[in-house]
ROVO-268342 format. One line per 5 residues: number of its first residue (from 1); their letters; for each residue x, y, z of C-alpha. Coordinates in steps of 0.02 Angstrom, whole numbers, always signed. Layout:
! residues N
NUM> A> X:Y:Z ~ ...
END
This chain:
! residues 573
1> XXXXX> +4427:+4958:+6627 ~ +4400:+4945:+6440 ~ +4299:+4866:+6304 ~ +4448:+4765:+6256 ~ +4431:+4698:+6445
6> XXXXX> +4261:+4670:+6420 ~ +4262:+4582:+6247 ~ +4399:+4465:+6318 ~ +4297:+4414:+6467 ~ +4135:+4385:+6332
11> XXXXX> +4251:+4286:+6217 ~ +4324:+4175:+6376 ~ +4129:+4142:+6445 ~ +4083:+4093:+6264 ~ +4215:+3989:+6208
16> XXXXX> +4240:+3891:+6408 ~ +4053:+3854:+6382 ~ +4082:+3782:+6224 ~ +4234:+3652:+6256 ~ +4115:+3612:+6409
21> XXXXX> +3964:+3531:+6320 ~ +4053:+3517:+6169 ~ +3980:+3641:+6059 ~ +4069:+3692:+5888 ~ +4120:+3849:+5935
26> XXXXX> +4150:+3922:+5737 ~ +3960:+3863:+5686 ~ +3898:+4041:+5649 ~ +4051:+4102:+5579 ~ +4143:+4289:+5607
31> XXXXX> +3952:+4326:+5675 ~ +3980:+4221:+5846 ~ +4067:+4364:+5933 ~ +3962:+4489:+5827 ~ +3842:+4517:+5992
36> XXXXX> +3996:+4497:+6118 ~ +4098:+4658:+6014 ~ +3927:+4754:+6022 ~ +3927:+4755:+6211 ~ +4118:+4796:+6208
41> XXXXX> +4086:+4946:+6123 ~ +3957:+4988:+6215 ~ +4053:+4967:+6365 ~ +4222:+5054:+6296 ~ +4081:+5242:+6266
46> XXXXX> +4043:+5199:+6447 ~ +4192:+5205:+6500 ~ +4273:+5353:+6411 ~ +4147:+5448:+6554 ~ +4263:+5417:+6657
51> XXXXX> +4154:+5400:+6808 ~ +4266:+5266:+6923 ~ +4134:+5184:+7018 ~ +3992:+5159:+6867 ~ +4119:+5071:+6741
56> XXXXX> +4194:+4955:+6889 ~ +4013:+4925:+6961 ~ +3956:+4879:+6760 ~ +4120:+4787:+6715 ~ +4093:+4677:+6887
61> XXXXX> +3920:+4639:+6837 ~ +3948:+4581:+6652 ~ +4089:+4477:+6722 ~ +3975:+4409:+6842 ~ +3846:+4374:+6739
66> XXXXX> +3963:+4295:+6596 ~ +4024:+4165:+6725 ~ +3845:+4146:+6766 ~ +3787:+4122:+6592 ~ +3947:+3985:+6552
71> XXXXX> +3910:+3874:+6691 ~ +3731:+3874:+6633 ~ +3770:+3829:+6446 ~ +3889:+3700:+6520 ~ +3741:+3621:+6615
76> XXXXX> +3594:+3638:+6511 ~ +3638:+3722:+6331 ~ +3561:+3895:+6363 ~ +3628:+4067:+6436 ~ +3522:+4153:+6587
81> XXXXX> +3344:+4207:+6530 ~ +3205:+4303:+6626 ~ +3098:+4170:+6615 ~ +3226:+4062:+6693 ~ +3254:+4186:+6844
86> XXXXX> +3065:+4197:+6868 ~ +3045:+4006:+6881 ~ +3196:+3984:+7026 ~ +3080:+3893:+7154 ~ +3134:+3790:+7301
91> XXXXX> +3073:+3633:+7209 ~ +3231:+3640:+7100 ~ +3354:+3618:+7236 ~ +3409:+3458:+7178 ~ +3418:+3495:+7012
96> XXXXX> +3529:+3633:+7043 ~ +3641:+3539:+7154 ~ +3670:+3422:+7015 ~ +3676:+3561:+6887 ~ +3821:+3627:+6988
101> XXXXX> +3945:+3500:+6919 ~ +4163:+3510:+6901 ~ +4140:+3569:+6728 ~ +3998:+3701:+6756 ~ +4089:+3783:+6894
106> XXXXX> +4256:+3761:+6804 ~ +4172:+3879:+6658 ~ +4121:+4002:+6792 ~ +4294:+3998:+6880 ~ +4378:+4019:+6693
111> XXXXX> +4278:+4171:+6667 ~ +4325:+4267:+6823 ~ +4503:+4230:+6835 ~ +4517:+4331:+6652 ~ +4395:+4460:+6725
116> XXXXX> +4512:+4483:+6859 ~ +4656:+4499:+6736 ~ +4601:+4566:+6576 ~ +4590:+4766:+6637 ~ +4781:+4752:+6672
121> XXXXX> +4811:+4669:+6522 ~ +4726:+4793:+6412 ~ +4791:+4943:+6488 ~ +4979:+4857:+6437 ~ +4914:+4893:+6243
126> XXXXX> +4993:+5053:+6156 ~ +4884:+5201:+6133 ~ +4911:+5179:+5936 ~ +4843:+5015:+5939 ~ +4698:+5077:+6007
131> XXXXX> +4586:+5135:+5874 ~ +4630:+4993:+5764 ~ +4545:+4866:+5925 ~ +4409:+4991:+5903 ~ +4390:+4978:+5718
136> XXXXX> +4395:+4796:+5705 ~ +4283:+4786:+5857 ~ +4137:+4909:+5743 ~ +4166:+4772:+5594 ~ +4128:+4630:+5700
141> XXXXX> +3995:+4712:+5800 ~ +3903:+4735:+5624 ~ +3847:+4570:+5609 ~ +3761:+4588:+5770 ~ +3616:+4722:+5692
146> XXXXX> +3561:+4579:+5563 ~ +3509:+4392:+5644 ~ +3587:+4345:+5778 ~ +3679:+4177:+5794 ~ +3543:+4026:+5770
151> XXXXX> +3591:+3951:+5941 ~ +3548:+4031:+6120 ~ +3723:+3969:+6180 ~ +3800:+4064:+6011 ~ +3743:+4215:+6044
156> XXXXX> +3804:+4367:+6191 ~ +3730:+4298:+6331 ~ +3692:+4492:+6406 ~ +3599:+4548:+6255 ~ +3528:+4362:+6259
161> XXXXX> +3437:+4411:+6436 ~ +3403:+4602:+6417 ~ +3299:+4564:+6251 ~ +3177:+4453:+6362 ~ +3154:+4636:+6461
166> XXXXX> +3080:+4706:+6301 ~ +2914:+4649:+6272 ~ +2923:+4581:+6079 ~ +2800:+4433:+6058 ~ +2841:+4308:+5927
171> XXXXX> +2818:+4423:+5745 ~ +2664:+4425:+5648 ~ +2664:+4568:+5549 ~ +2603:+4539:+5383 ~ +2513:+4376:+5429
176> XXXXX> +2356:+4329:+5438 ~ +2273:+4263:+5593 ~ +2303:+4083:+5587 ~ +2194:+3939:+5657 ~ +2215:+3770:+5691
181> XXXXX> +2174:+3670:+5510 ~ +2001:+3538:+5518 ~ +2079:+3407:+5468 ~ +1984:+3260:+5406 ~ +1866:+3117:+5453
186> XXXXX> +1946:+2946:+5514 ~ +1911:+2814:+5386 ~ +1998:+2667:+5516 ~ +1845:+2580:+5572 ~ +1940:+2505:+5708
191> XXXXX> +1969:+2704:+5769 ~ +1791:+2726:+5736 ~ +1727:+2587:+5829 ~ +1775:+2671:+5992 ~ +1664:+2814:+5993
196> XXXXX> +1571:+2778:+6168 ~ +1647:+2614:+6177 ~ +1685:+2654:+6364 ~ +1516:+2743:+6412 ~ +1528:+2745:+6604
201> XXXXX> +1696:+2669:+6616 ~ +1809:+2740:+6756 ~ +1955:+2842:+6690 ~ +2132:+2846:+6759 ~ +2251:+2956:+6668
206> XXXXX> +2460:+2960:+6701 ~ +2540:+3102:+6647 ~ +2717:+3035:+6647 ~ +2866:+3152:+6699 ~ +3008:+3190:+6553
211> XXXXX> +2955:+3001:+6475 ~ +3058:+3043:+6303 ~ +2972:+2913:+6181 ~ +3143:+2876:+6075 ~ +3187:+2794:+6258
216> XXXXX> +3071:+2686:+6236 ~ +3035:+2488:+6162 ~ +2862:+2502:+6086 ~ +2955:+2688:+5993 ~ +3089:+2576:+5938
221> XXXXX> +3223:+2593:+6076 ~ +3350:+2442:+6089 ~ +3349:+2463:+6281 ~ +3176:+2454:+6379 ~ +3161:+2562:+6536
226> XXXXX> +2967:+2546:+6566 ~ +2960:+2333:+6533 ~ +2758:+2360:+6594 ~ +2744:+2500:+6488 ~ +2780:+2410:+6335
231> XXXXX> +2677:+2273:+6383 ~ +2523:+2393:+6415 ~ +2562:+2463:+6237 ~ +2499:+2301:+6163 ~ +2335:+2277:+6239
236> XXXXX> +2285:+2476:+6187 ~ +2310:+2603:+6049 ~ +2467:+2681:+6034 ~ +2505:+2848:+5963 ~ +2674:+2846:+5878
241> XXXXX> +2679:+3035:+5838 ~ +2604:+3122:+5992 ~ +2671:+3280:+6036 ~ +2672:+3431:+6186 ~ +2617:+3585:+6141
246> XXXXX> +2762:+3646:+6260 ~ +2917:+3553:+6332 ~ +2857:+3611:+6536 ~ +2771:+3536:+6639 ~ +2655:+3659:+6717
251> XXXXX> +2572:+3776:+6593 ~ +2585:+3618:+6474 ~ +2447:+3549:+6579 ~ +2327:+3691:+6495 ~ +2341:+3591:+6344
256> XXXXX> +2309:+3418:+6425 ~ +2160:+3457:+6537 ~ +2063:+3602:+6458 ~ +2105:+3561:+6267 ~ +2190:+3738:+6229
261> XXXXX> +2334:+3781:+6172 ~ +2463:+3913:+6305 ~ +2542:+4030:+6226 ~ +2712:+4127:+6244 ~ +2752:+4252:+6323
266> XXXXX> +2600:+4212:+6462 ~ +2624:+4177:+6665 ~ +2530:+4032:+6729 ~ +2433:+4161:+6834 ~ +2324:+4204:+6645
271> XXXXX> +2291:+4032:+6639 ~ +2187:+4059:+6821 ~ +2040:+4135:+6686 ~ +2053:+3986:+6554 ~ +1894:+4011:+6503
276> XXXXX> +1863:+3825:+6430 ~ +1818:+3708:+6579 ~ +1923:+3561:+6621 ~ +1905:+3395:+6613 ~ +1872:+3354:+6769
281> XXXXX> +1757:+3484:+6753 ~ +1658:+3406:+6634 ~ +1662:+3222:+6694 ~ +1604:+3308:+6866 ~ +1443:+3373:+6782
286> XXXXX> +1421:+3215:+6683 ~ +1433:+3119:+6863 ~ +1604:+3060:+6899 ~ +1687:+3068:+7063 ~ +1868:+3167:+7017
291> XXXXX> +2041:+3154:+7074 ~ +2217:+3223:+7037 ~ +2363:+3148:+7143 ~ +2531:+3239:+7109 ~ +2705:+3171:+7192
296> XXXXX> +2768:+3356:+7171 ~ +2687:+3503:+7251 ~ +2574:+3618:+7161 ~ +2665:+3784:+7218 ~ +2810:+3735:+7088
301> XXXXX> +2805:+3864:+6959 ~ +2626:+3908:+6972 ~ +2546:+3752:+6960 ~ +2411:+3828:+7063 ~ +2352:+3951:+6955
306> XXXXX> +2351:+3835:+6794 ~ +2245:+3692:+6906 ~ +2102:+3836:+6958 ~ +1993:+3802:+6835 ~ +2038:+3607:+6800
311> XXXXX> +1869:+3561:+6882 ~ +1954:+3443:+6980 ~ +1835:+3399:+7166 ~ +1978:+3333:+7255 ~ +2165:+3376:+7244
316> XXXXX> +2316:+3287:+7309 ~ +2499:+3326:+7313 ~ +2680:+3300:+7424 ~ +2626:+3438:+7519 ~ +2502:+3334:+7621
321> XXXXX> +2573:+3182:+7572 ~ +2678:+3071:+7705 ~ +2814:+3001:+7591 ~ +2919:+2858:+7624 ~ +3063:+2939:+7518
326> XXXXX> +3059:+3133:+7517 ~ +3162:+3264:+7403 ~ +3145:+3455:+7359 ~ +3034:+3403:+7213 ~ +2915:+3292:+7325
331> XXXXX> +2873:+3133:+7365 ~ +2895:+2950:+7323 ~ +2772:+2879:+7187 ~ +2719:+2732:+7305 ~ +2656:+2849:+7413
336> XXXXX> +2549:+2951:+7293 ~ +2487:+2770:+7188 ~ +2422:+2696:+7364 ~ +2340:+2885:+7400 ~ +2260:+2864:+7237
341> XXXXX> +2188:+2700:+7240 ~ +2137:+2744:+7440 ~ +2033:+2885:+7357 ~ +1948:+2743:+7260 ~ +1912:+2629:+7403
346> XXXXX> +1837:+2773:+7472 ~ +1738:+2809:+7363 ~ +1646:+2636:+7371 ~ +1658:+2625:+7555 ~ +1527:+2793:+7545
351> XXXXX> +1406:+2699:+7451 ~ +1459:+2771:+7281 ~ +1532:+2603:+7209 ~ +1424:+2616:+7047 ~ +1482:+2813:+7008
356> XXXXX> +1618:+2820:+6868 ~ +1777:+2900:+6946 ~ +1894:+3017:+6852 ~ +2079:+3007:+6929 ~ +2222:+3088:+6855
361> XXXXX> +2399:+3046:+6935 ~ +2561:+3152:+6889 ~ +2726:+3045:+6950 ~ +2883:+3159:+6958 ~ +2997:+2998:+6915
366> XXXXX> +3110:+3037:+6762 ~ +3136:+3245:+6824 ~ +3297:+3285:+6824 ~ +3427:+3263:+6925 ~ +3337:+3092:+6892
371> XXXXX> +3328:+3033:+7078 ~ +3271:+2845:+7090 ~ +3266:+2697:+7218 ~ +3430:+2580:+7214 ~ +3401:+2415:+7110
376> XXXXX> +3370:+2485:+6929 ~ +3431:+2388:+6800 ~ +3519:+2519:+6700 ~ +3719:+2591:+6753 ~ +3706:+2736:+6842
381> XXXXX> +3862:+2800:+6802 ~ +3802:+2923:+6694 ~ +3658:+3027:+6674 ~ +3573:+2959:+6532 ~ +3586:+2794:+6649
386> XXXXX> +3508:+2867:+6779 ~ +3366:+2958:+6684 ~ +3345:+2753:+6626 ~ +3320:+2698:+6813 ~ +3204:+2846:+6844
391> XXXXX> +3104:+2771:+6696 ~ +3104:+2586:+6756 ~ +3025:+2664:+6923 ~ +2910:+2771:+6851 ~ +2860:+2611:+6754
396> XXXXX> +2877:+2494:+6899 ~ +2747:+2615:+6985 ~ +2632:+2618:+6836 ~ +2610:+2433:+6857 ~ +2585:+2463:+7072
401> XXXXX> +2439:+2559:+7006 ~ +2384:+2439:+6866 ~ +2394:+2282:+6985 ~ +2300:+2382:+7134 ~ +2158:+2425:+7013
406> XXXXX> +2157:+2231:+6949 ~ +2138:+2198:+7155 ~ +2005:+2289:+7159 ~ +1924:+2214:+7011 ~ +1905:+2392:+6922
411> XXXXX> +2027:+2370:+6791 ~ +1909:+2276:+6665 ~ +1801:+2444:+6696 ~ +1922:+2575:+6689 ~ +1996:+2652:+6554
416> XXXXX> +2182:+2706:+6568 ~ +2267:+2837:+6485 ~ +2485:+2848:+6510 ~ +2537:+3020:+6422 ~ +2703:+3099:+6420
421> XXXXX> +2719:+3298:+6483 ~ +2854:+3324:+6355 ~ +3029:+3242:+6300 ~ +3203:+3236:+6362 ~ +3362:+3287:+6279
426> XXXXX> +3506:+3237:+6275 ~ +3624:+3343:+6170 ~ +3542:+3266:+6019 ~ +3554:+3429:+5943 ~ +3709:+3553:+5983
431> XXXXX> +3666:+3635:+6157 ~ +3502:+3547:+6160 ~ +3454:+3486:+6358 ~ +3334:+3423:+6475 ~ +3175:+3496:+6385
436> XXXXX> +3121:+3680:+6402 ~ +3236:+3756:+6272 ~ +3196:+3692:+6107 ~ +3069:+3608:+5982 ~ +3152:+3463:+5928
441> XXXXX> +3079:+3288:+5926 ~ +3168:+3250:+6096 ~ +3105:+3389:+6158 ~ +2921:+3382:+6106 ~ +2879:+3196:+6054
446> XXXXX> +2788:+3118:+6186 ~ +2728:+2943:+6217 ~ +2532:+2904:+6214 ~ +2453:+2731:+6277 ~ +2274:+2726:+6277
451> XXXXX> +2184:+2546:+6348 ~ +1996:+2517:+6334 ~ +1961:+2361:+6436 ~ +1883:+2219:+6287 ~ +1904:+2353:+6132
456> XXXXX> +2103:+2376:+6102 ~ +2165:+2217:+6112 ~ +2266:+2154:+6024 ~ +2330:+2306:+5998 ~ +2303:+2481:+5869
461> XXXXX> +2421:+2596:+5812 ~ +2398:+2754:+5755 ~ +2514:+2833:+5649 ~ +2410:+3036:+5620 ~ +2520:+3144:+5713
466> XXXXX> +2405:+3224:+5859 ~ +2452:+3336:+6007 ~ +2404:+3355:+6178 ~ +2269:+3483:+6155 ~ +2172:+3320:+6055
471> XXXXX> +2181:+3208:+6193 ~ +2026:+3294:+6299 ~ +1922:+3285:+6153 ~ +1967:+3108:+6126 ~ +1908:+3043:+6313
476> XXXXX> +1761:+3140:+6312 ~ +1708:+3056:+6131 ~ +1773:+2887:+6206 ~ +1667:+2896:+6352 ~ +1512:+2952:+6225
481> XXXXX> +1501:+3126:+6305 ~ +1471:+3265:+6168 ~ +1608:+3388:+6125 ~ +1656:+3553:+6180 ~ +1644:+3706:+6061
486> XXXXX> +1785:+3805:+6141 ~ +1906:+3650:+6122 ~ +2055:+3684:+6010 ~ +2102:+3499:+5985 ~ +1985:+3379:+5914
491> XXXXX> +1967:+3188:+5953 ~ +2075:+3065:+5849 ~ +1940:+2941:+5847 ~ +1876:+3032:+5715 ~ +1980:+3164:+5655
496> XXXXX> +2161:+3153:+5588 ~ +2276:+3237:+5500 ~ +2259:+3431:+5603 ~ +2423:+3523:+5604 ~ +2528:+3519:+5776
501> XXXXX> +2577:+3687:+5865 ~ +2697:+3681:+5988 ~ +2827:+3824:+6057 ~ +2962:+3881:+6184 ~ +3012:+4023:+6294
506> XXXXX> +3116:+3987:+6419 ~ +3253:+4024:+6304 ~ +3263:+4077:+6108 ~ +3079:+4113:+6078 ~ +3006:+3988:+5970
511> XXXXX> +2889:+3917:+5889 ~ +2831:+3774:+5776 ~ +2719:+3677:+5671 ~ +2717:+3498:+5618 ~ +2603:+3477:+5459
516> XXXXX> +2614:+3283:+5397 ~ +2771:+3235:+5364 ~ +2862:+3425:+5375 ~ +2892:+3508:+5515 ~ +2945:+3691:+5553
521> XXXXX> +3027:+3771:+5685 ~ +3028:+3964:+5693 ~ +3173:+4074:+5790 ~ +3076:+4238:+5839 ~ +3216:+4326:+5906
526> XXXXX> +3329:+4279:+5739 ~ +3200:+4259:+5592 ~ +3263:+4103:+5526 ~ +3159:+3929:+5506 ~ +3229:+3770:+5502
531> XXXXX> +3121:+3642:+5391 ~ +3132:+3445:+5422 ~ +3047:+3294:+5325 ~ +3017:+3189:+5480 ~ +2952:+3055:+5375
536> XXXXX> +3146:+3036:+5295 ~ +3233:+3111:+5426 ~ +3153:+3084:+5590 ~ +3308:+3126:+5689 ~ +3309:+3296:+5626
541> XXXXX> +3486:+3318:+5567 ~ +3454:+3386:+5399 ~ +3368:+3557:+5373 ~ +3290:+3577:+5222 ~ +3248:+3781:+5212
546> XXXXX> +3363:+3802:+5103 ~ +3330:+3663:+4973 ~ +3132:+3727:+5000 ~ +3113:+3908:+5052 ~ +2928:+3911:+5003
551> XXXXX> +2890:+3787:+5115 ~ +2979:+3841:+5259 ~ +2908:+4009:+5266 ~ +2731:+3953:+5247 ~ +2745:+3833:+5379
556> XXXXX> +2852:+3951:+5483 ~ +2728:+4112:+5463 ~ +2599:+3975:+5505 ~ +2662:+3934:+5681 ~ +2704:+4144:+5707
561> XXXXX> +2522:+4186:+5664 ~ +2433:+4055:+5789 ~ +2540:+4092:+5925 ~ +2541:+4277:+5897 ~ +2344:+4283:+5892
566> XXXXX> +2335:+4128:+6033 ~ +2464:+4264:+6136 ~ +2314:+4406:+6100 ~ +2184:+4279:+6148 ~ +2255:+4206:+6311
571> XXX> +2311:+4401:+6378 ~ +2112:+4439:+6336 ~ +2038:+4323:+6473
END
């Protein structure tokens, strides 16, 4: 065994991976094998020990792990993480059926066939050539103690997961403690004219699943998944530039329901002490009867935890659901809209007909591997086709609920709220998929569709950028109930114009900041800061740092400081 074995079996993983999803391999330059030629040489001092059974044991597990880490850049853009080995859960079982495709596998299979026959190989070289390998491995290692490669899929995939074993939250030295801007007052008195507009209104709120707004008709997409959707969009206000705070579903709910922002580097067990009520919390003590229905199970990825302190009286998911359709992520949405709307008929049936109810549903249509009922009217040939169907059933669902509360004569009283969790990619951006691994607009845009029965048709827009941590503040205002002081967000009905947080750690560690038009995005693991003008270039396919350094850095430093101090904060419960 040698480090010449070694690099060759990096090298193979990286470059398999790359002619798999397509990536340009020679992006970063001599610096892409910079990280692979570190470990080499690490390897090569390990082996001059000479101990037998330590350098086969190590070389066998790098080898294993560099087929591991191509087959998972092949299927989803990143190399193995921590966080990704914490959040294996049985839920996922589909998804990693499907993830397990020819060309994933293929990587894998590419990887340990050179493993296998790189140490023979390299023991063919002549001793003189030796020190040269070795010399010209130390130059290209050198690379490696500056940044590292800007993508997660450029970089060694081994020193990619041991850094996540070193705790290094995102850097903020030299910053100040940054806080979420004021923003200023609404001057739309069409915006304004919905303060306590829907004063004991129900409230029904869909959290849609992976519901990527550039997918969609009333975002400007030529095809239109979610037909009711669109149709929904103009008879209420719709918010063009809504955004996560994180592309996952589960800690992302902190945001949604209690109004803070999560923070990296955090388990969802921290989020068990949220110290800001939820929602349902505070509809509860204002009166309303509360609900969540969820067609997935609330053990995936500690769900639990993050719903402790949601406030919510009565909680519903797969695992107590009977489903007419059943998968490893849960249950079929029919079930979970007719449990919902049973909830309501019970809760007139008990004499409380005239209490305002508060019910949230989460639908797990549009989750990868994108599962859906035959008859969609979308190809599913492919898996953008598919992730199309799952959308036209989510939507198709949306209107079982809409035309159940109409039945019931509750939808002229009942406010309805259909949110997004987070985006969808779909290779948009080199190596960028699904939605846990980046900041990008696919990644973090999310639709918003607020109706107030009487008060939003024919229709509002509104076109201030505002994130899920404003929409709690927004339905409490709406429903002229006063505000909460430990709220991070703030309601769009009369503030615009706040600054957008948002950040990621499954992967590359980062985070970002959308301020008007600009928006940052902040590598903490390399230093660099990409800068886009979303106004001109909402696709994000030209950075700007460069052509505006000042800029980037401010915003960048921005993003570093609030989620460095909201980090502090969130460990402090």
């Amino acid at each position: 065994m040698s480090g010449t074995a070694v690099f060759a079996v990096l090298v193979t993983a990286k470059l398999v991976s790359f002619v798999a999803v397509g990536l340009p391999p020679l992006r970063e330059g001599p610096g892409l094998f910079a990280g692979d030629a570190l470990v080499a040489l690490a390897f090569g001092a390990l082996a001059a020990m000479r101990v037998r059974w330590l350098v086969t044991g190590v070389y066998v597990a790098v080898a294993v792990h560099a087929a591991i880490s191509a087959a998972l850049v092949a299927a989803i853009g990143s190399p193995l993480s921590l966080p990704m080995l914490a959040g294996v859960d049985p839920a996922m079982g589909d998804s990693a059926a499907h993830a397990a495709s020819a060309q994933s596998l293929g990587a894998a299979l590419v990887v340990l066939l050179v493993a296998g026959l790189a140490p023979g190989l390299a023991a063919r070289l002549r001793p003189q050539a030796r020190p040269r390998l070795t010399l010209a491995g130390v130059l290209l290692a050198l690379p490696a103690i500056g940044a590292a490669p800007s993508l997660p899929a450029h970089r060694n995939a081994l020193l990619f997961l041991l850094r996540g074993a070193v705790e290094r939250p995102v850097p903020a030295d030299g910053f100040a403690p940054a806080t979420r801007a004021p923003g200023r007052a609404v001057e739309d008195p069409a915006l304004l004219a919905l303060r306590g507009a829907a004063r004991g209104m129900d409230l029904v709120l869909v959290v849609l699943e992976s519901a990527a707004p550039r997918f969609l008709r009333p975002y400007g997409a030529d095809e239109d998944p979610m037909p009711f959707l669109t149709e929904l969009s103009g008879r209420s206000l719709l918010a063009r530039h809504a955004c996560a705070v994180y592309p996952e579903s589960i800690k992302g709910q902190i945001a949604i329901f209690h109004a803070v922002h999560p923070a990296p580097g955090t388990e969802a067990t921290d989020y068990a002490r949220v110290p800001v009520p939820g929602l349902a919390g505070l509809l509860g003590e204002a009166g309303y009867a509360t609900a969540l229905f969820h067609s997935g199970r609330f053990r995936f990825l500690g769900m639990e935890d993050v719903l402790t302190r949601s406030g919510f009286a009565h909680r519903v998911d797969a695992a107590s659901l009977s489903g007419v359709r059943e998968s490893s992520f849960g249950v079929d949405e029919e079930t979970t809209v007719d449990a919902l709307l049973g909830w309501l008929d019970g809760q007139r049936r008990e004499g409380q007909g005239e209490r305002p109810c508060f019910a949230a549903w989460l639908p797990i249509a549009g989750h990868h591997p994108y599962e859906s009922p035959a008859g969609g009217p979308f190809a599913y040939d492919s898996m953008l086709g598919c992730y199309r169907n799952a959308l036209w059933y989510a939507d198709r669902s949306l209107r079982r609920l809409v035309d159940g509360l109409a039945a019931r004569q509750r939808l002229d009283r009942t406010v309805l709220v259909v949110v997004g969790d987070h985006g969808q990619a779909f290779g948009e951006h080199d190596g960028n998929f699904g939605h846990t691994f980046a900041l990008y607009e696919e990644n973090v845009a999310v639709p918003l569709v607020l109706r107030v029965p009487g008060r939003t048709d024919p229709g509002l827009v509104l076109d201030s950028p505002v994130s899920h941590v404003d929409l709690a503040p927004t339905l409490l205002e709406l429903l002229g109930l006063p505000p909460l002081a430990g709220h991070e967000g703030s309601s769009f009905l009369s503030v615009r114009d706040r600054p957008c947080f948002y950040f990621a750690d499954w992967g590359a560690r980062l985070v970002g900041v959308r301020e008007g038009r600009h928006k940052a995005i902040f590598d903490g693991d390399t230093g660099q800061v990409e800068l886009f003008d979303l106004a001109g270039d909402p696709g994000e396919s030209l950075d700007r740092s460069a052509r505006e350094p000042g800029l980037g850095e401010r915003l960048g430093t921005s993003a570093a400081a609030f989620f460095a101090s909201q980090t502090a904060a969130v460990r402090g419960w």
